[in-house]
N, C-alpha and C positions, 0 to 999 in steps of 0.2 A: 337441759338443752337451751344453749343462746337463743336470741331472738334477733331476727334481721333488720337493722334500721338501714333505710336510706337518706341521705342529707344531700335536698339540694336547695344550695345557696349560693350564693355568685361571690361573699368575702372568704377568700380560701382561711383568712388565717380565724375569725369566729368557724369554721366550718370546721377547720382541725381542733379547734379546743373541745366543739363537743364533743366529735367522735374520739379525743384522748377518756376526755373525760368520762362519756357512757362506757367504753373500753374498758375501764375501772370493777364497772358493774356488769364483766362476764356479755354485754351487746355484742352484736357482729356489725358492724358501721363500715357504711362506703360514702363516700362524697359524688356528688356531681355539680359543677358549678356551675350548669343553662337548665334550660327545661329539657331541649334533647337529647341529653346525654342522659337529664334523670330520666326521661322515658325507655332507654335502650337498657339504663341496667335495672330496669324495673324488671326488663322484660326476659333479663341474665340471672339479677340474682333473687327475682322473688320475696322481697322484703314482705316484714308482717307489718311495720309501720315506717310510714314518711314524713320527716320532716322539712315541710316545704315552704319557701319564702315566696312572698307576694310579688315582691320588682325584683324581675328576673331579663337579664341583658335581651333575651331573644324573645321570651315571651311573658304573658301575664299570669302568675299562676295559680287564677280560678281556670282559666282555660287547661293547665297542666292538671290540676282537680277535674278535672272533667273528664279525662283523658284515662287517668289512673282506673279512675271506678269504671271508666268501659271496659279496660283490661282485665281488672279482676276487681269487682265490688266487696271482695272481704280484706283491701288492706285499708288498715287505717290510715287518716289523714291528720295530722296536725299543721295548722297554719302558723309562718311567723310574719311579721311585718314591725319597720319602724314607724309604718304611718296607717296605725291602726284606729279605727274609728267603731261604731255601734254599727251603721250600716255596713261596713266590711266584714268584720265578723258572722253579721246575719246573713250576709252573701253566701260566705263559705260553709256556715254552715247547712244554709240550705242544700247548698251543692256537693254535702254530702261528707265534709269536714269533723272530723269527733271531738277537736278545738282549737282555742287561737291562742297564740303567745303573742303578748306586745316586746319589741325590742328595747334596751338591751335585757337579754337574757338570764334570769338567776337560774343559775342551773342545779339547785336543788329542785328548784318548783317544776324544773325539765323534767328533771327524772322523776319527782312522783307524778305530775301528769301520765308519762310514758310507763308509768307500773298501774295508775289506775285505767288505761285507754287498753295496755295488752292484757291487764289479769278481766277485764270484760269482754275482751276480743275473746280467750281461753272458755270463758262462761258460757258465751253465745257459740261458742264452738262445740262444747260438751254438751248444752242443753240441745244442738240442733242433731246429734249423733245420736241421744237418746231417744227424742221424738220419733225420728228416724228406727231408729231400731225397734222400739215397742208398739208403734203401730202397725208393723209386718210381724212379730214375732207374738203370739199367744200364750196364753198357757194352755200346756197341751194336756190332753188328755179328757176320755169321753165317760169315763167312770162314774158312779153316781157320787162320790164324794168329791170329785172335780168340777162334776157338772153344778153340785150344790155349793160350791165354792164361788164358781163365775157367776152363778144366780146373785149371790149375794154382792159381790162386786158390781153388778149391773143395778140393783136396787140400792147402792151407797152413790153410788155416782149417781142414778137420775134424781136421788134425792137431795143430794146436796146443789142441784140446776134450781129448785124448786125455793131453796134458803131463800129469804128475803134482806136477808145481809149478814155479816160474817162468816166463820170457818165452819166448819160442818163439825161433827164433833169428833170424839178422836178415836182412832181405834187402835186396838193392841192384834197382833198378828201373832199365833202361840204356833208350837209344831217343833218336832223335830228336827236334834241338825240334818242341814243338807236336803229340808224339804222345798226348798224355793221361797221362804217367804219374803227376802226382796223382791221378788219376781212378782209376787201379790201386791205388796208397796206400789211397785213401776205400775201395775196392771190398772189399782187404784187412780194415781195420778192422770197418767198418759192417757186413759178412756175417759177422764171426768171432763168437766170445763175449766179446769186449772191446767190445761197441758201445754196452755203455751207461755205457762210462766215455769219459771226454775224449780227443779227439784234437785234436791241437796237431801244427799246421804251422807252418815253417819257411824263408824262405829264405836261405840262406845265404849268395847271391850278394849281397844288398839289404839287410846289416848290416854296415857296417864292421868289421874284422875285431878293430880295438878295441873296439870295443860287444860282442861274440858271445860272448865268454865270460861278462859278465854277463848277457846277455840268457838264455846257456842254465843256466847255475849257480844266477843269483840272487845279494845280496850281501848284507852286515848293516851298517848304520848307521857309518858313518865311514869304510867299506873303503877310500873315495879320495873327491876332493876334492868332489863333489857328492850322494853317498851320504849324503843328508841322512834320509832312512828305508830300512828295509829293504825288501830284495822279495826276494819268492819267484820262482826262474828256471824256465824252461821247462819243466825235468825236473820237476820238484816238481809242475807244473803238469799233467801229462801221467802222472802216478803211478798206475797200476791202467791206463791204456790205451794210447795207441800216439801215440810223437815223432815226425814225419815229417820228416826233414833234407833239402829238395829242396835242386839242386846242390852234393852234398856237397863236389865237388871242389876250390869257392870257398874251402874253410876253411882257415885260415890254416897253413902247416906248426907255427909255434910252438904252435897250440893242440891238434893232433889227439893229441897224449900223453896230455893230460887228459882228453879225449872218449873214448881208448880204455881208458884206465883207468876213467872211468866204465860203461864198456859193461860190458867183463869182471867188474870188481867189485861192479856194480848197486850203486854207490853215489857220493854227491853232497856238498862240503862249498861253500857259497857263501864267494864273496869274502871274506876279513874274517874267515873263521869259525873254527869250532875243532873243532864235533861235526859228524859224517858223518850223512850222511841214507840209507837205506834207501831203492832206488827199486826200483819192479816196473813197468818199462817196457817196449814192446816197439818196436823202433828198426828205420825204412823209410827208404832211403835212395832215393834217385836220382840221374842224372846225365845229360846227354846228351855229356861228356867221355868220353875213352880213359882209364879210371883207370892201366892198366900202364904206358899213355906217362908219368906223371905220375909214378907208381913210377920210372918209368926215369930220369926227369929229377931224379929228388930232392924233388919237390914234393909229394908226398903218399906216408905211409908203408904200408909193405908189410903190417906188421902189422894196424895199422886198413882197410887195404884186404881181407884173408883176415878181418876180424872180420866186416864190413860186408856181403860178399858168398858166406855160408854159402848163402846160397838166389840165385839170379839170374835176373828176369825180362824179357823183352825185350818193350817196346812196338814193333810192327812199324809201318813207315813207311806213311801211307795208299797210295801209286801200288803198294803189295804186298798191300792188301786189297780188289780188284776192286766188288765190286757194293754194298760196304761202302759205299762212295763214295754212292751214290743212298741207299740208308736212312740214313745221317747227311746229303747234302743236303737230303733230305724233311723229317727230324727239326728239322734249323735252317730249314728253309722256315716252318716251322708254329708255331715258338715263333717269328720276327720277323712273321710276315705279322699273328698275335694281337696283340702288342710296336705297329707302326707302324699295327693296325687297316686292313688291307690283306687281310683273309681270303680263301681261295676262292684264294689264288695258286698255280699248280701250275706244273708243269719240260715244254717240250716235250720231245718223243722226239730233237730236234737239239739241245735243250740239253743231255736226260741223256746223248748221246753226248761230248758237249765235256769235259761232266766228267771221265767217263772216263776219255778220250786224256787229260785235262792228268797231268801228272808230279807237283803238288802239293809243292813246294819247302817250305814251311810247316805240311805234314801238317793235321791236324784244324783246327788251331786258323786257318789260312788259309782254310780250306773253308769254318768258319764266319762270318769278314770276308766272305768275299765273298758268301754268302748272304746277310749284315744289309745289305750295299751294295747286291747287287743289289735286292734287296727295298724298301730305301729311295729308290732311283730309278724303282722299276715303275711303270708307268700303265696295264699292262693284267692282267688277271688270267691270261692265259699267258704263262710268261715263256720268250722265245724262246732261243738260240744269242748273239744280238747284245746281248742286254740283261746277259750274264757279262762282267763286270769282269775279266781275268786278267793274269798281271803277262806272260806273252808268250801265242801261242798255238801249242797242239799244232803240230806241223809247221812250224813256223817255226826254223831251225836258229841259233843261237849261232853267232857267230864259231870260238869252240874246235870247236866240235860239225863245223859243216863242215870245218874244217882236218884233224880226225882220222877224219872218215868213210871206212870199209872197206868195199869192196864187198860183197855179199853171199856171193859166187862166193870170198870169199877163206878161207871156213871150209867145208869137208867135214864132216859130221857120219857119225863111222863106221859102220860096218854094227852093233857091237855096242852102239854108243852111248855117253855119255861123262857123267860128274859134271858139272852145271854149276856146283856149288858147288867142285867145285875148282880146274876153272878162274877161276873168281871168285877166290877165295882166293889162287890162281897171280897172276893179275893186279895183286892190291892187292900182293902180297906185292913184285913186281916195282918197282909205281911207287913202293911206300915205298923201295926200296932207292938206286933210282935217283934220289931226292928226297932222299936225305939223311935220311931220318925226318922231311922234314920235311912236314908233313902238310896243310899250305896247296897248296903245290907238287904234294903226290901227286896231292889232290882234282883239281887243275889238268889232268895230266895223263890221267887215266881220264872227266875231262869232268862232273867229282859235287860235288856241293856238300862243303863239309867236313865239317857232321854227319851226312851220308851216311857221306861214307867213314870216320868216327870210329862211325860204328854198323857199318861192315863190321870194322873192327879188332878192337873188340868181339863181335863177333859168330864171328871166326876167333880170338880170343886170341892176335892175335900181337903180336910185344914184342919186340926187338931183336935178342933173342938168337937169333928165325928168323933172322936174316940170315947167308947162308952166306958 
């Protein structure tokens, strides 16, 4: 998507050079050559940025800066002038200016002014969409492993208010896909005292693993063959608030020395560079991988794994948060029935039982698929049992599932009663052994999808060396 410059100067023919020139680079450029003309089509074409000259035929243009931000205070302003001084500058810029150019103009220095002035207009536009959004939106649900969830996010956050200086420490966010753990990230942030600085997410699986270190570093002008300008990388970006590295586990083994050196030493040198940067970051990881398997295997290290998981929180699998299920089907019922202009659609008592029963393979993020499906096939305002899309149904048994079904009569439950957690634990411990660790196979055998049984791995910490 272009972005809207407006140019008002009073010499037509420097006024058509820039706009040939931004023109070049994909701008949308209009000219005005008074102050009132640039007022009128401010107020036609809605620019994101203006570049505005000082001595202007009809008027002076701090007073056209003044003018501008009454109409809308999110465009930016850039001043020019050929009789530019210290105190002029500081005029403008108190008045609300994002900066000045002295005349004559290199217009290189133009256009990267105007690429660092809009990619922070972009920032402050994202960052003000997110605050927004995650101080009205929760994480929903009243379940005892939701609620032990928020507990915990409420005790990270007033504890890091309490630090006496730097990041608080770091935490890893585990759980199956599809459980929300961005949604823990944002909850983290946007509730702590860092929320009104940037937060910048990541994913680490959907960067090639040769791009990721400048993506997260940043690089300086020539550092390799396309490094035709500098950038500022991720950290740099994220300076005063919070990195969010979702699937940490993606990252490449050659890079995680340098990531963990960055952590520890809270500091940053880009590609190409020479000086260290100072970062005050505060680093969320996640995963829906067994990081210790990956320790185990060689592919991700032990130490950045003990840096990364000072704190550990677990997103619980939806078929573990019972009633949880109906208040986030309700919650997605209500934002697509608005969405597809389908109002007034509600869940029969044989739908919300379906729910229920289903197992939910996909957690949250399948729940709400097939909310926007079913809703987008509705033709009646109750929507029945038969109108749920699901990928099998309750009670309908799996080939594996039948093959390993135990009769009921074949477990005693003792008189004084038994851990089911350790028999669980007993159980996975079993099929890892007898799989070879190999964790496709285990899944296989206990009848679990593999980010299940990779969130029970996690969840019991065990790691090779259980094996007796």
């Amino acid at each position: 998507m272009s972005h809207g410059i407006l140019i008002i100067e009073d010499e037509p023919t420097l006024a058509k050079n820039i706009k040939l020139y931004l023109e070049r680079y994909d701008y949308d450029v209009r000219i005005a050559l008074d102050g009132r003309h640039g007022l009128q089509e401010i107020d036609h074409f809605k620019p994101d940025l203006v570049l505005l000259d000082l001595q202007l035929p009809d008027r002076n243009g701090l007073e056209i800066l003044a003018e501008i931000k009454k109409m809308d205070p999110s465009i930016k302003v850039i001043m020019m002038t050929a009789h530019g001084n210290v105190e002029t500058a500081v005029d403008a810029m108190k008045a609300g200016a994002s900066d000045f150019l002295s005349k004559p103009l290199v217009l290189k220095e133009l256009k990267a002014l105007l690429d660092k002035v809009i990619g922070l207009s972009r920032l402050e536009g994202a960052l003000s969409y997110y605050q927004e959004k995650e101080s009205c939106q929760d994480l929903i649900g009243e379940s005892a492993p939701m609620l032990a969830l928020k507990d915990s996010i409420n005790k990270l956050n007033a504890s890091e208010r309490t630090l006496t200086e730097g990041a608080p420490p770091g935490v890893l966010i585990t759980g199956e896909t599809g459980t929300g753990k961005e949604l823990v990230a944002r909850a983290l942030h946007y509730n702590g005292p860092r929320k009104k600085m940037p937060f910048v997410e990541v994913n680490c699986a959907s960067i090639p693993h040769q791009l990721l270190e400048a993506e997260l570093f940043g690089y300086e002008r020539g550092a390799f063959t396309d490094a035709k300008e500098k950038k500022q990388g991720l950290f740099e970006t994220a300076d005063g608030g919070t990195l969010f590295l979702d699937e940490i586990g993606e990252i490449d083994i050659s890079l995680q020395a340098k990531l963990l050196k960055a952590i520890e030493n809270k500091m940053i040198r880009r590609l190409g560079g020479l000086r260290e940067r100072k970062m005050d970051v505060r680093i969320i990881t996640a995963t829906n991988q067994s990081l210790p398997e990956l320790v185990e295997k060689g592919k991700f290290r032990s130490d950045l794994y003990f840096r990364i998981q000072i704190i550990q929180l677990e997103t619980p699998a939806l078929r573990e948060r019972g009633k949880d299920i109906l208040l986030l089907a309700n919650t997605f019922l209500k934002q697509q029935s608005q969405r597809y202009r389908k109002n007034g659609r509600r869940l029969s008592p044989e739908a919300e039982t379906l729910l229920i029963k289903y197992d939910w393979p996909g957690n949250v993020r399948e729940l709400q698929n097939t909310i926007e499906q079913t809703v987008f096939f509705s033709k009646h305002t109750l929507i029945d049992a038969v109108d749920i899309r699901l990928t099998r149904r309750p009670g309908v048994k799996t080939d594996l599932e039948t093959k390993n079904q135990v009769h009921p009569d074949d477990f005693i439950l003792p008189e004084e009663g038994i851990s089911l957690e350790t028999i669980e634990q007993n159980l996975v411990s079993q099929a890892l052994e007898r799989a070879a660790w190999n964790v496709t196979k285990a899944a296989q055998l206990l009848g679990l999808s593999r980010d299940t049984l990779r969130y029970r791995i996690d969840k019991y910490k065990l790691t090779l060396h259980d094996k007796k």
